[in-house]
TIVOLUM-801580 format. One line per 2 residues: their letters; for each residue x, y, z of N, C-alpha, C. Coordinates in Angstrom, 3 decimals. Layout:
BEGIN
a) X/Y/Z/X/Y/Z/X/Y/Z; ...
***
This chain:
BEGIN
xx) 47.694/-29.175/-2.607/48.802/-29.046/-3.551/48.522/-27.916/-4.533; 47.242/-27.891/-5.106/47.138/-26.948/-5.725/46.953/-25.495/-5.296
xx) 46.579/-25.013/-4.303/46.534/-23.962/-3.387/47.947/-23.696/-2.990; 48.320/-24.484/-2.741/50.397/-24.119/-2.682/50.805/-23.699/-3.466
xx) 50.582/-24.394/-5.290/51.212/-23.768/-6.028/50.431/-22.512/-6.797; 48.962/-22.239/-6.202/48.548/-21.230/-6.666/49.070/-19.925/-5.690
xx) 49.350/-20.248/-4.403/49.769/-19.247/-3.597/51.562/-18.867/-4.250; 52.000/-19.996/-4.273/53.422/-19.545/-5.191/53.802/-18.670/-6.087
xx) 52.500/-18.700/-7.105/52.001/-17.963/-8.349/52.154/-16.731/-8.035; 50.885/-16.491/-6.766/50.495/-14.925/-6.527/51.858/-14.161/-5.907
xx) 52.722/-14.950/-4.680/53.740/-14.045/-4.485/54.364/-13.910/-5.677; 54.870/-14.460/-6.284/55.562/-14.664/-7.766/55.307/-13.293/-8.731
xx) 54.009/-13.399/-8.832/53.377/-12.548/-9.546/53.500/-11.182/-8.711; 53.278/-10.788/-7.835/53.525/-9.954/-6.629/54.730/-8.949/-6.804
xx) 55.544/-10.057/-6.590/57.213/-9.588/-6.732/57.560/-8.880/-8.243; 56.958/-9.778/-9.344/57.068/-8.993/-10.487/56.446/-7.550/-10.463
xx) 55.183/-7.553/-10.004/54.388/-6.197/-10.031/54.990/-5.476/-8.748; 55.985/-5.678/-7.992/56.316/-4.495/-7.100/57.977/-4.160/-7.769
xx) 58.248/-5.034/-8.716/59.891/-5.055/-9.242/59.477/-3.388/-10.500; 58.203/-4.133/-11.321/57.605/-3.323/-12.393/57.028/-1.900/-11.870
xx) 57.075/-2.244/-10.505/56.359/-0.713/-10.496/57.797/0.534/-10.295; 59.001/0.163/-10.211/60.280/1.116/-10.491/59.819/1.275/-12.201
xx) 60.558/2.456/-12.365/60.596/3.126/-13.816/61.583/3.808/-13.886; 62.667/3.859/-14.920/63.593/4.610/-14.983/63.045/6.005/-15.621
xx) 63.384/6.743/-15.186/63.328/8.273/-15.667/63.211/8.227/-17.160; 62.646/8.631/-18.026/62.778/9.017/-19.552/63.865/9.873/-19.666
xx) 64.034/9.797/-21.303/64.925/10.778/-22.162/64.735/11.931/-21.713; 65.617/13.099/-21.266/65.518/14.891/-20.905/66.731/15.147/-21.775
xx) 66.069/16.214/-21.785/67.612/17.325/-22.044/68.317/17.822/-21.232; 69.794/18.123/-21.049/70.137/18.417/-20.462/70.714/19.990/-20.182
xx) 70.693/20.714/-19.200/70.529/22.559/-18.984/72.168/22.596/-19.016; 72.439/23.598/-20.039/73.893/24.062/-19.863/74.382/25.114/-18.473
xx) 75.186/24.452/-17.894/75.416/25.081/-16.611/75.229/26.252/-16.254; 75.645/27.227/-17.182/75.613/28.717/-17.756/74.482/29.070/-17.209
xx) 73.410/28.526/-18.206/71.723/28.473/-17.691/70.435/28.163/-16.430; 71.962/27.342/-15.304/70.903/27.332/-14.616/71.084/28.646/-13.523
xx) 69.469/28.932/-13.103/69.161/30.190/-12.350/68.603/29.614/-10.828; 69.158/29.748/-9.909/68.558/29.634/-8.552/68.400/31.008/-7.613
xx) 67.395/30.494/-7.007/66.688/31.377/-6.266/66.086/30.786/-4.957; 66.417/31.501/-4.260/66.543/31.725/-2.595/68.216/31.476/-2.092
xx) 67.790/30.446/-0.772/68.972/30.730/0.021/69.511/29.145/-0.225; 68.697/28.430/-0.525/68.968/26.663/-0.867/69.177/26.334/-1.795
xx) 69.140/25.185/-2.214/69.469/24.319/-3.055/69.973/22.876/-2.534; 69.483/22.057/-3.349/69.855/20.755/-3.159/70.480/19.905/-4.536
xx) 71.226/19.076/-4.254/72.282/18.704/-5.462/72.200/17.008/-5.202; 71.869/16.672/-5.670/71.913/15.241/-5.760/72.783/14.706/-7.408
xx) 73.828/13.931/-6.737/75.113/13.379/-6.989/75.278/12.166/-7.818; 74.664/11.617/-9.118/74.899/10.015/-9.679/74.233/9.587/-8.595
xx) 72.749/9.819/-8.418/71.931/8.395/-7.879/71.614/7.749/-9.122; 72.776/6.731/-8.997/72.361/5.368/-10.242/73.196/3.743/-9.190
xx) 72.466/3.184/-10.125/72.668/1.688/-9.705/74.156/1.407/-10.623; 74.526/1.860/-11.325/75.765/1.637/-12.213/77.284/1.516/-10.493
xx) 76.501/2.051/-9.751/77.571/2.592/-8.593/77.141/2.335/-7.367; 75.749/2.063/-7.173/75.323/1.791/-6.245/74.149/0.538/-6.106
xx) 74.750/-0.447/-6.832/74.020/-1.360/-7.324/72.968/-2.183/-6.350; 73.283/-2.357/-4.637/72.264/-2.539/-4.231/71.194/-1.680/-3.421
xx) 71.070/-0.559/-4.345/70.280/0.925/-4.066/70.055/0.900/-3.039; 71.332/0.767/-1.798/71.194/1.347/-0.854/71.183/2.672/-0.039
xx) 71.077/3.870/-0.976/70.774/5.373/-1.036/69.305/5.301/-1.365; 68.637/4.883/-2.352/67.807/5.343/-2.852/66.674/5.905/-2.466
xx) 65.982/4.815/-0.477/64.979/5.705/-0.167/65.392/7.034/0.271; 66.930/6.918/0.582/66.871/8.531/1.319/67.632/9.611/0.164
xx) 67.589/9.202/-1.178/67.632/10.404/-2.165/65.996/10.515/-2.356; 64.909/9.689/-2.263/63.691/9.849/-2.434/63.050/10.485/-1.495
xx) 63.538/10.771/-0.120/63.361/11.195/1.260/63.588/12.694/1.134; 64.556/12.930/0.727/65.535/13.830/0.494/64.784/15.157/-0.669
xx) 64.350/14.065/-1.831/63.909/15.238/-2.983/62.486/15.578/-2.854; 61.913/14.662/-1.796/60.499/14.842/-0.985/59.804/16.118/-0.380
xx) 61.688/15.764/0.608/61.487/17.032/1.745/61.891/18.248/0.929; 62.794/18.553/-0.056/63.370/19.450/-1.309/61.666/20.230/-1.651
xx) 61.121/19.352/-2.321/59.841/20.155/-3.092/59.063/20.549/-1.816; 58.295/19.703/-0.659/57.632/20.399/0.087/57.934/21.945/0.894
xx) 59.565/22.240/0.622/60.121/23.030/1.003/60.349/23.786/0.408; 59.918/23.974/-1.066/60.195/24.875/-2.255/62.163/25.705/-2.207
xx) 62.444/23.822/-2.476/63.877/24.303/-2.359/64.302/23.610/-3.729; 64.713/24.510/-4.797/65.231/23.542/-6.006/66.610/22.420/-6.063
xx) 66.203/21.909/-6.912/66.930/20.639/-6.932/67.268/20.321/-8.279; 68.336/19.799/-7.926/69.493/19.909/-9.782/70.485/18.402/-9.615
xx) 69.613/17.732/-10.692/70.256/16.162/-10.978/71.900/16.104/-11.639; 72.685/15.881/-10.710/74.177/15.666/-11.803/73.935/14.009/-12.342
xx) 74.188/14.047/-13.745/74.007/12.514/-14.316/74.987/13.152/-15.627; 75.804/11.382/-15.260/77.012/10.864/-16.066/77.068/10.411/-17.114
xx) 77.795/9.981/-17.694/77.630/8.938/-19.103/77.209/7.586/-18.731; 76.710/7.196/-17.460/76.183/5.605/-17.820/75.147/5.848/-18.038
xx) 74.540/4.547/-17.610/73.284/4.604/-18.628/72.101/4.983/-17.672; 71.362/5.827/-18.357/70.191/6.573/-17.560/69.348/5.679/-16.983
xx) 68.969/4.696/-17.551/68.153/3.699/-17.393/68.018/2.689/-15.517; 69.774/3.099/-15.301/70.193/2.799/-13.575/69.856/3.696/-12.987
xx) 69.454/5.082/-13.014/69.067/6.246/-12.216/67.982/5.790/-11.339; 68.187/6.128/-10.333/66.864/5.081/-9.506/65.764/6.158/-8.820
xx) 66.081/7.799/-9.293/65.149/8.478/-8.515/63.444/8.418/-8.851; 63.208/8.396/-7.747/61.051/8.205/-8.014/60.828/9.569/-8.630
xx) 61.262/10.543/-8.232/61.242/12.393/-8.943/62.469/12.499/-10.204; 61.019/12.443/-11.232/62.056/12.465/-12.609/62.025/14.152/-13.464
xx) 61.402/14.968/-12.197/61.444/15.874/-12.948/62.037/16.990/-11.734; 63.668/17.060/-12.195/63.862/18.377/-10.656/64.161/19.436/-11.674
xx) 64.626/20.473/-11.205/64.435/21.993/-11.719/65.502/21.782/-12.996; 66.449/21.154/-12.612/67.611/21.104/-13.731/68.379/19.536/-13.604
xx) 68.454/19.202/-14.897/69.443/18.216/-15.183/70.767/18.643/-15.642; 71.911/17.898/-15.019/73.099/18.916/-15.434/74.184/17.832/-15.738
xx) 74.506/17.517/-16.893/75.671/16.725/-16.930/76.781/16.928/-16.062; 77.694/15.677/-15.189/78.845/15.905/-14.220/79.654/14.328/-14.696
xx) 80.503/14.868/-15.269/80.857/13.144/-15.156/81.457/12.626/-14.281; 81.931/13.295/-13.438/82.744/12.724/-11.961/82.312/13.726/-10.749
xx) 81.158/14.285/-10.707/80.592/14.910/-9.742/80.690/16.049/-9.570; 81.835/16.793/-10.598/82.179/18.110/-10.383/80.811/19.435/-11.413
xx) 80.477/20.467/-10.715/79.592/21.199/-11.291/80.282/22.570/-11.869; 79.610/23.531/-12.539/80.658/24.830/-13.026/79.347/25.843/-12.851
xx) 78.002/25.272/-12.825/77.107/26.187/-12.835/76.924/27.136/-11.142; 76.381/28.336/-11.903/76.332/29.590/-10.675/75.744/29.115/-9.180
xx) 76.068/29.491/-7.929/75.884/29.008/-6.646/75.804/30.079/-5.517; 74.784/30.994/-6.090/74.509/32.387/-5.090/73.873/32.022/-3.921
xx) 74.111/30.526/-3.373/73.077/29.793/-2.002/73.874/30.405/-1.149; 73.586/30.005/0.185/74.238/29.950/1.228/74.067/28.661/1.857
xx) 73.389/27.896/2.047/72.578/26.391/2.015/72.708/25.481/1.205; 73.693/24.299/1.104/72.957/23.266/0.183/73.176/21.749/0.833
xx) 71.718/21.395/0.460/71.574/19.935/0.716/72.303/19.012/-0.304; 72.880/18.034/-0.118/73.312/16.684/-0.257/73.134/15.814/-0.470
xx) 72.589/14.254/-1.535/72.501/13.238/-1.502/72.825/12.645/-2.626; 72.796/11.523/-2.831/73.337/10.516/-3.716/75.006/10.599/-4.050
xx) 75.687/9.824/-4.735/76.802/10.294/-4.974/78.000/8.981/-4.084; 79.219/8.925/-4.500/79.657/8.212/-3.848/80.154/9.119/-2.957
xx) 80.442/8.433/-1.443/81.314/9.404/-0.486/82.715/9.624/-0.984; 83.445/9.186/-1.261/84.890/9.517/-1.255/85.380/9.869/-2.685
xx) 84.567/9.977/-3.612/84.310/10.325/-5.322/84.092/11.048/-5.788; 82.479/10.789/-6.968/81.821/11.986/-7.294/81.084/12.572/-6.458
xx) 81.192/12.325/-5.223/80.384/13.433/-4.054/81.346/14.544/-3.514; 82.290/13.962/-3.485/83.819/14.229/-3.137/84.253/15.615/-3.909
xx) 83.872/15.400/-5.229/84.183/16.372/-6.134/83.226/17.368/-6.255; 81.932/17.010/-6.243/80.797/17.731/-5.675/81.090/18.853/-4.481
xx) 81.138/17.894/-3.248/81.346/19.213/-2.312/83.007/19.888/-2.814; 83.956/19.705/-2.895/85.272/20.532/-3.584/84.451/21.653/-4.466
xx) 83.795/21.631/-5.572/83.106/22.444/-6.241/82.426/23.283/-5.220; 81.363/22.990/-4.440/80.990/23.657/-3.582/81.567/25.129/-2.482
xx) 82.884/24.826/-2.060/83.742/24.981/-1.523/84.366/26.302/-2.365; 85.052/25.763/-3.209/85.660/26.485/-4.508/85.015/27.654/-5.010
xx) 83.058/27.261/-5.568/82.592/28.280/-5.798/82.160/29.430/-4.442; 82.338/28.914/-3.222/82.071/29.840/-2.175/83.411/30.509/-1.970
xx) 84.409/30.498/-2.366/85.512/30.840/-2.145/85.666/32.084/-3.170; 85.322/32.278/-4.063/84.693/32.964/-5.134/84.248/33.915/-4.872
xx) 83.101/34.133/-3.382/82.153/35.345/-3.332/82.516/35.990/-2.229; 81.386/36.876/-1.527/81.617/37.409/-0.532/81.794/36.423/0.758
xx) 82.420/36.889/2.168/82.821/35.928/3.113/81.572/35.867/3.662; 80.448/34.723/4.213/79.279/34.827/4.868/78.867/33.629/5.110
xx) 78.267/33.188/6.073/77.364/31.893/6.682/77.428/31.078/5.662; 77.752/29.882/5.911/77.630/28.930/5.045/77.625/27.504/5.590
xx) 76.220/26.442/5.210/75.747/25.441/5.568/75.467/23.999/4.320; 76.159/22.480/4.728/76.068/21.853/3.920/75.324/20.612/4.726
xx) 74.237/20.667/4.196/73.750/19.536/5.197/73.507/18.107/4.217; 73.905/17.229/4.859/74.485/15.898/4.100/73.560/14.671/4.505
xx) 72.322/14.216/3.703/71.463/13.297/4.399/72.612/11.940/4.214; 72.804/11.351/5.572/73.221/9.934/5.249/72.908/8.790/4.691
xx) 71.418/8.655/4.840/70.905/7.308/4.572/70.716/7.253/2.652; 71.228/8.593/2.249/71.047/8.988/0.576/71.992/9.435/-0.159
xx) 73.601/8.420/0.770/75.018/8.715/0.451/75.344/7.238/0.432; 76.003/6.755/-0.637/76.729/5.734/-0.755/78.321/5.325/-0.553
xx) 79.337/4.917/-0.203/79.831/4.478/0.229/80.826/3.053/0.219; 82.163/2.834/-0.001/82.803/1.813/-0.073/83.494/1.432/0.738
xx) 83.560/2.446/1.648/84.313/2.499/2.950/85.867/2.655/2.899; 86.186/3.187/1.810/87.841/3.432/1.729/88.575/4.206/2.594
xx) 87.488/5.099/3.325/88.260/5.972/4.235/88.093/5.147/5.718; 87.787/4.153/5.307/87.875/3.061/6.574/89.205/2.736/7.145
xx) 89.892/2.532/7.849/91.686/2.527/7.796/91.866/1.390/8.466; 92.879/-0.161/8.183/92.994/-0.576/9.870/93.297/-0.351/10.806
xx) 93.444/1.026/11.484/93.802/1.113/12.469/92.892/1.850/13.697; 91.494/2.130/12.471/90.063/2.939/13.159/90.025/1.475/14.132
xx) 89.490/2.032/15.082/88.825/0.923/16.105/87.534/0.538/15.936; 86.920/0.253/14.673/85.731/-0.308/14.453/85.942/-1.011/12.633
xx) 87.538/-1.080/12.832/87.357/-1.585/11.563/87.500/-3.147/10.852; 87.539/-3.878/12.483/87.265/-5.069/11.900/85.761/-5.864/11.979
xx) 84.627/-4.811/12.687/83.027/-4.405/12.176/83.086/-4.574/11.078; 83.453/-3.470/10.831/83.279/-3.115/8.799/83.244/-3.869/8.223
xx) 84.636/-4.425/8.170/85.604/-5.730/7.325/83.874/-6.418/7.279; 83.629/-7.037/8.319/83.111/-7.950/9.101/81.438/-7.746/8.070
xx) 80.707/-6.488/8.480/79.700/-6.339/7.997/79.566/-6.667/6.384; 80.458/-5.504/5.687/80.827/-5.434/4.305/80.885/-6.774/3.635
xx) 81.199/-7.464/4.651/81.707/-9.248/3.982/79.975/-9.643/3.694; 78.986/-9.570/4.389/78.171/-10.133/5.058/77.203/-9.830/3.368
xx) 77.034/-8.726/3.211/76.393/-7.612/2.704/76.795/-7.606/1.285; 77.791/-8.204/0.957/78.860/-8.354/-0.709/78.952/-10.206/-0.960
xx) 78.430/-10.771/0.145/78.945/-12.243/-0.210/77.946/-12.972/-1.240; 78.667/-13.243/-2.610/78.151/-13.867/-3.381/78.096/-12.836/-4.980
xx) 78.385/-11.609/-4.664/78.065/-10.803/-5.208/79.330/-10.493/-5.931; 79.824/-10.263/-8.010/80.525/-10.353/-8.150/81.739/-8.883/-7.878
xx) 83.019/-9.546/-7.740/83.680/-8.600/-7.418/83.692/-6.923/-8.355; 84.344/-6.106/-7.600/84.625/-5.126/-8.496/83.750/-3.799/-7.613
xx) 84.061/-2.507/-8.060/84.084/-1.699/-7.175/82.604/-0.880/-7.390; 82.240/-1.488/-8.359/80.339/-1.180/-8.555/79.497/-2.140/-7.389
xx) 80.186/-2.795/-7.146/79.255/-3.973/-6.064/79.373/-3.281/-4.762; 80.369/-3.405/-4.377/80.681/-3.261/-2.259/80.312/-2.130/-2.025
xx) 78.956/-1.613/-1.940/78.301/-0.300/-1.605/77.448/-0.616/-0.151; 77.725/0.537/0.971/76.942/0.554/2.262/76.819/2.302/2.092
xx) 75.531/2.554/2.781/74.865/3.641/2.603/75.694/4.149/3.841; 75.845/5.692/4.060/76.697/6.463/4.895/75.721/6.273/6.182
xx) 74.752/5.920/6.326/73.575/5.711/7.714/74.221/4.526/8.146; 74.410/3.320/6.971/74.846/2.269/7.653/76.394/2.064/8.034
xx) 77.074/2.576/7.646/78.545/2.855/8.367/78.294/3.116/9.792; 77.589/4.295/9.836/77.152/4.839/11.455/77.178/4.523/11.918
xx) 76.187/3.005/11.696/75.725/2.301/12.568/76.673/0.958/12.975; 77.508/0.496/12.040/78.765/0.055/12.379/79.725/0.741/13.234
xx) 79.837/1.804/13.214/80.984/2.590/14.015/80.002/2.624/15.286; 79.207/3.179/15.525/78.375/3.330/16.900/79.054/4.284/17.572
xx) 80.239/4.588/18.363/80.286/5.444/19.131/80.346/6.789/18.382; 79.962/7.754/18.891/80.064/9.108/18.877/81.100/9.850/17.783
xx) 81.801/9.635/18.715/83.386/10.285/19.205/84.373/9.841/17.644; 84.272/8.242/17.676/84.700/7.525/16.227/83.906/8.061/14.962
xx) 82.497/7.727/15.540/81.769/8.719/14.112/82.103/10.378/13.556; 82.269/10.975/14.528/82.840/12.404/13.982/84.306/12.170/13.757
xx) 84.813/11.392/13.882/86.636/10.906/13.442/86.569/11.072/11.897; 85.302/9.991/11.617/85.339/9.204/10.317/84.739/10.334/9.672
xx) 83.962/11.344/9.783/83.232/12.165/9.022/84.192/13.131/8.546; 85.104/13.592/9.664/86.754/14.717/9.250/87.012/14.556/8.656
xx) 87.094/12.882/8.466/88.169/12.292/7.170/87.672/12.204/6.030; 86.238/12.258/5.865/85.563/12.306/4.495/85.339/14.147/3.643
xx) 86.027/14.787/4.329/85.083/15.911/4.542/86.215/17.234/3.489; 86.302/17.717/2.524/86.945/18.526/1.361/87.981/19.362/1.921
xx) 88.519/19.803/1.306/90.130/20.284/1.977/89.539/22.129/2.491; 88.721/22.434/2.889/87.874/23.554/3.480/89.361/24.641/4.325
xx) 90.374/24.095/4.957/91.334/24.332/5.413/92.156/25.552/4.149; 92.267/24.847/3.282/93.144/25.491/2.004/91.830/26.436/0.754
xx) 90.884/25.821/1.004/89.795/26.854/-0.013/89.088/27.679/0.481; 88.853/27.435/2.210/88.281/28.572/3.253/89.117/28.674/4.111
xx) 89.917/29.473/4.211/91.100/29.013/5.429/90.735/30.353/6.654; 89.804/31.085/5.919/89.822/32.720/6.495/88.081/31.927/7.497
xx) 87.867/30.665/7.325/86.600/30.336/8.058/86.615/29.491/8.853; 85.223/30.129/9.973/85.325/29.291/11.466/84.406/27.975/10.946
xx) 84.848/26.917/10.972/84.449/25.465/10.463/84.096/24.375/11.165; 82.772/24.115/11.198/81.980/23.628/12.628/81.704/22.579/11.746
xx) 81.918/21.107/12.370/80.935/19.611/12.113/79.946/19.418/13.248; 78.489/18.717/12.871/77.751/18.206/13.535/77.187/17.152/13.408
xx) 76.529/16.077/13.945/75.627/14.982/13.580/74.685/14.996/14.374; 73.704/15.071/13.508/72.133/14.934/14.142/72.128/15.961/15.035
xx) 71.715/16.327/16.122/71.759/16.957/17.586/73.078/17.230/18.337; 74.040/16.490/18.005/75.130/16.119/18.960/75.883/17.922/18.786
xx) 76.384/18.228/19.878/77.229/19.095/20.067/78.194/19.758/19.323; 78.840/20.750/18.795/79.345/21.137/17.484/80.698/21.324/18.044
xx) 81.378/20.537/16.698/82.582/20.213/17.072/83.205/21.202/15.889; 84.154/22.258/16.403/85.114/23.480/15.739/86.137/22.239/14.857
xx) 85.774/22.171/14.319/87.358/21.821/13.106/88.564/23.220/12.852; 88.202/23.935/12.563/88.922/25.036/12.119/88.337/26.684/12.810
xx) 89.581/27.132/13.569/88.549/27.969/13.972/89.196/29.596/13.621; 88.490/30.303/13.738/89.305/31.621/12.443/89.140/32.999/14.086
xx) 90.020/33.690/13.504/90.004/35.053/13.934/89.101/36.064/13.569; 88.792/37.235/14.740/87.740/38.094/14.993/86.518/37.221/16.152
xx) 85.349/38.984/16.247/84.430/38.164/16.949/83.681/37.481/16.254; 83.147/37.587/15.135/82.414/36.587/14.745/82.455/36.505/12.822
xx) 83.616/35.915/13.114/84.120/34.968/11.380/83.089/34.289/10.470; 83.012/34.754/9.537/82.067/33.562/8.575/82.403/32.376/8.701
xx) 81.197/31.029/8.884/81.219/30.100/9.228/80.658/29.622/8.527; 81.428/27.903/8.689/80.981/26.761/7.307/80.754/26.056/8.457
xx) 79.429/25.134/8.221/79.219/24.229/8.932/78.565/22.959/8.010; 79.067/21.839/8.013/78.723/20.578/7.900/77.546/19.751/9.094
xx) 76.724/19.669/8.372/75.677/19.141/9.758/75.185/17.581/8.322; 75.234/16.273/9.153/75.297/15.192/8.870/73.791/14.898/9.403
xx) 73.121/14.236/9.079/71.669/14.016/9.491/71.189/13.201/9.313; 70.795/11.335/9.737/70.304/10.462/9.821/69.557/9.621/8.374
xx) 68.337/11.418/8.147/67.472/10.810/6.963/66.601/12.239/6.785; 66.134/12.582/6.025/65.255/13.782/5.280/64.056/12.962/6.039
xx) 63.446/12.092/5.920/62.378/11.289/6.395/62.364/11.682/8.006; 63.200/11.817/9.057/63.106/12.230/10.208/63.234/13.798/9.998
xx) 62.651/14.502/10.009/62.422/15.938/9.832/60.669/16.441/9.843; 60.563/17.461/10.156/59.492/17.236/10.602/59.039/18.194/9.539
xx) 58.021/17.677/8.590/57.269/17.848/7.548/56.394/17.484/6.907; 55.215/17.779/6.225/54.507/16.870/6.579/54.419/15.679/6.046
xx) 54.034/14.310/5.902/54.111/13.060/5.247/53.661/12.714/3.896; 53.936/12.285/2.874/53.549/11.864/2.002/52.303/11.327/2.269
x) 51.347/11.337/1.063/50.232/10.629/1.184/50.794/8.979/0.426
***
């Protein structure tokens, strides 16, 4: 009896010391847009990774995946954070090149990339407004190559661009129920990470359906560009395709997890 309730203790105790070992980011200042300076061909933008929105931090290992593969790659990285409260920010890297106030995902600071990585953020929201910005400021410069690569497993998600009439959407219904039950209502709760949609939809063919539909009005802000989607490996599918022999091109490439990439491992 007593060995039971001393073993009770230790998981007990356990759980506290693996709950305690998260830390919210400290007090920063924040860089006036004006000010921030990038350099090379990348950049990575991570979108409101907070629990205020994504309350059962189902992004979080793959914004941590994500800002991993960012530094080993000497690719800078620039936090958009909102008016909630800092304290929900769930990233393990509390120090990226720039902190930049966004209150709904949208940015104004300079974007001389040709490259930018993707994570945190809601899909159909402040990520939403994120890539539009993106878009907008490339629309801005000269016409040339242009790549947005979008880790899934470090994108959150409510599934609004879910429709009834997708053929995997009484999955969803189905999963979403599973995954929210008990949990109080309201639109901070019903969060599934963009990996796990995927994996609800399963086929192919439906998954690049659902990605079109998430994906910035590129048609009306690049209309002069040849506009390629991909996922993972799979075959590149022309969304939009432009005149001449060879048109500046936007391509969306969707990618599993920063963690499957080949780099080397954390210690």
């Amino acid at each position: 009896m007593v060995f039971l309730a001393l073993r009770h203790f230790l998981l007990l105790l356990s759980c506290c010391l693996s709950l305690g070992a998260w830390a919210a980011c400290p007090e920063h200042p924040l860089t006036d847009p004006a000010r921030v300076r990038l350099k090379g061909e990348s950049v990575m933008i991570v979108t409101h990774a907070s629990s205020t929105y994504d309350a059962r931090f189902t992004s979080k290992r793959g914004v941590d995946e994500a800002v991993r593969f960012a530094r080993q790659q000497g690719i800078p990285v620039i936090y958009l954070q909102d008016d909630s409260p800092l304290a929900f920010y769930y990233m393990e890297d509390c120090r990226p090149d720039y902190w930049v106030h966004s209150g709904g995902g949208e940015f104004s600071f300079p974007l001389p990339v040709s490259h930018v990585y993707l994570v945190g953020g809601h899909l159909e929201l402040c990520l939403s407004a994120t890539l539009n910005d993106i878009l907008l400021a490339w629309s801005r410069q000269a016409p040339g190559n242009r790549r947005i690569t979008l880790f899934m497993d470090g994108i959150y998600s409510n599934g609004k661009s879910v429709e009834p009439e997708d053929p995997f959407y009484g999955d969803f219904q189905r999963f979403m129920g599973i995954v929210t039950r008990g949990r109080p209502q309201g639109e901070h709760w019903p969060k599934l990470n963009l990996l796990e949609t995927m994996g609800v939809i399963q086929h192919e063919e439906h998954e690049l359906e659902y990605l079109k539909k998430v994906l910035p009005r590129y048609d009306t802000t690049l209309p002069d560009y040849r506009v390629e989607l991909q996922l993972n490996d799979s075959v590149l599918k022309v969304l939009q395709p432009a005149d001449g022999w060879k048109p500046p091109t936007l391509r969306f490439h969707f990618l599993d997890s920063a963690a499957n990439l080949d780099f080397p491992a954390h210690p």
